[in-house]
N, C-alpha and C positions, 0 to 999 in steps of 0.2 A: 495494758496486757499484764496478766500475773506470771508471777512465778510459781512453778510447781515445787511444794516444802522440799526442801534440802538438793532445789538443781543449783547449780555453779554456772555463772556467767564467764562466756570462754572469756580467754584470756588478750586482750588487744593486741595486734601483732607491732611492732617495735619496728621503725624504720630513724634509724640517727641516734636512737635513744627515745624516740617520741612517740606516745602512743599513735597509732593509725587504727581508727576505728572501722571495724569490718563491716559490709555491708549485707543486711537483714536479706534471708532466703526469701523474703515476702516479696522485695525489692526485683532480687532477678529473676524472680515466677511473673512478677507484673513485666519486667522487662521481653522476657521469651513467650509471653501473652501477646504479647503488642507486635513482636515478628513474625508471629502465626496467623494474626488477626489480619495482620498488612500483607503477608503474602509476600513471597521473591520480587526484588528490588526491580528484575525485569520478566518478559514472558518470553517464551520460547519461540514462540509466532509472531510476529511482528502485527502489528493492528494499525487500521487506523482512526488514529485519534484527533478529535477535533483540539484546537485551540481551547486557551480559557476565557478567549474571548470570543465566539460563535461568529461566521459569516452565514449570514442568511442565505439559505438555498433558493435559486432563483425558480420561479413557476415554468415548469417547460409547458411549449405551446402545444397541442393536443394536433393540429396541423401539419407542426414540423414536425413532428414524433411521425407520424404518419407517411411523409414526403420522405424522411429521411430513411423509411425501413423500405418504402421501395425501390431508394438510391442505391440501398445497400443491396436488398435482392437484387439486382442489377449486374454490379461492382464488385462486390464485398461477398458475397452468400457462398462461390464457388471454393476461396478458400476457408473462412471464417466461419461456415457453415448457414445456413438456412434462420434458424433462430440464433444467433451469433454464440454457439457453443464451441465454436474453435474444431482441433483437429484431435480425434483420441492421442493421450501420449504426447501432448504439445509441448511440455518439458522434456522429451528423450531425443536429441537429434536424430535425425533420421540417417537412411545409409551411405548420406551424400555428406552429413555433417551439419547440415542446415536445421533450425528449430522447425516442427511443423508453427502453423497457424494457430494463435493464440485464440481462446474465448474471450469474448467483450463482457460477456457479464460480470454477476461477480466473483465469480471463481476465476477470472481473469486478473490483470495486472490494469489495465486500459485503465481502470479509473486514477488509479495515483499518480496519471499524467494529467497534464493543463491542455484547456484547451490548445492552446497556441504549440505546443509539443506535438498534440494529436495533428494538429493541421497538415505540422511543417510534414509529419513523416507520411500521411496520406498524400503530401502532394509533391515531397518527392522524393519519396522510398526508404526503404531501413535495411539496412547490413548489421545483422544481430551478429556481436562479439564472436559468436560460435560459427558461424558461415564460412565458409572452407570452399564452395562455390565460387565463382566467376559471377554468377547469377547476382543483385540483389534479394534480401530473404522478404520484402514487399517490394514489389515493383510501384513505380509512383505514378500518379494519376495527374497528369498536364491539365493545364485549366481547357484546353482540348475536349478533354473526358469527363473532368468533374468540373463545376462551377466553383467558387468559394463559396455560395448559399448552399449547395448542394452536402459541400464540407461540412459546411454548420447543422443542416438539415441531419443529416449521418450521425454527427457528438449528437444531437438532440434524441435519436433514438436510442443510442446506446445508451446514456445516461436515465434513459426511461427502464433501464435492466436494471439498474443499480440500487443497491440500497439506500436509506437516507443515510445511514453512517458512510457508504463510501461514497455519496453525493458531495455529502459536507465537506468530506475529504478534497475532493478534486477542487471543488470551491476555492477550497484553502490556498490550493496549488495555482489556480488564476491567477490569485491574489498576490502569488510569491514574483521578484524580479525572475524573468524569462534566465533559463539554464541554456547557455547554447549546446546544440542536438550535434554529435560529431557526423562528421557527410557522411554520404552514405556508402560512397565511392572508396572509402579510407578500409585500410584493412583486407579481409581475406587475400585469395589467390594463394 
């Protein structure tokens, strides 16, 4: 690169006595290039993201997808809705303190649990943190009411909502050592 006749190269800045040489505006254009191009270190929404090593998404059965959306119609439809869109306002407690009913698709939460999570709370109920009730905020289903196939049949449908990104996701979470689920009994009142 030239110099333009009669510029002056600035002068090194002096750290001990020693020159320290300054670094080139080309340098931190290229540097504040590369943090624009990468984008904030995080997002504001949380995602989910598969690993970088990919679990294969298992082939759901066309059958159980089937068996299990009439389990649901059954079981499930009255609070979780008809096509599993949950309740208007499922994030706003209601006027008792309790969350309505969540959506299963994917504007829902349901996928970023494991199978073995969904089972345990299908089969015997959930006291969401916010429950201020006596009631639990899912009542649980005995093997009385549901079967364990019937269980399985149910995750089979709902995971026919989901995307392949929050398929892979839940995958993932199979895959992880079981979190234990706090009872369901614990809390409110």
């Amino acid at each position: 690169m030239g110099r333009a006749p009669g510029a002056r190269l600035a002068e090194p800045r002096r750290a001990g006595g020693e020159a320290v040489p300054r670094r080139s505006s080309s340098s931190l254009a290229l540097g504040l290039l590369l943090v624009l191009a990468c984008g904030p270190a995080s997002s504001a929404q949380p995602a989910a993201r598969s690993s970088p090593t990919s679990v294969p998404i298992p082939t759901l059965d066309p059958g159980q997808v089937s068996r299990g959306r009439v389990v649901f119609g059954q079981h499930c439809a009255s609070c979780h809705g008809v096509d599993a869109h949950g309740t208007p306002d499922w994030q706003q407690p209601d006027g008792r303190g309790d969350l309505p009913a969540p959506p299963h698709d994917d504007t829902g939460h349901t996928w970023r649990h494991s199978d073995a999570q969904l089972s345990e709370i299908i089969r015997g109920g959930l006291r969401d943190q916010f429950n201020k009730t006596p009631e639990l905020t899912m009542p649980p289903f005995q093997t009385d009411q549901l079967s364990d196939q019937q269980i399985s049949d149910v995750l089979a449908y709902l995971k026919s909502l989901w995307s392949a990104e929050h398929r892979q996701f839940q995958e993932e979470q199979n895959r992880r050592p079981p979190i234990p689920m706090p009872s369901p009994s614990a809390g409110g009142g």
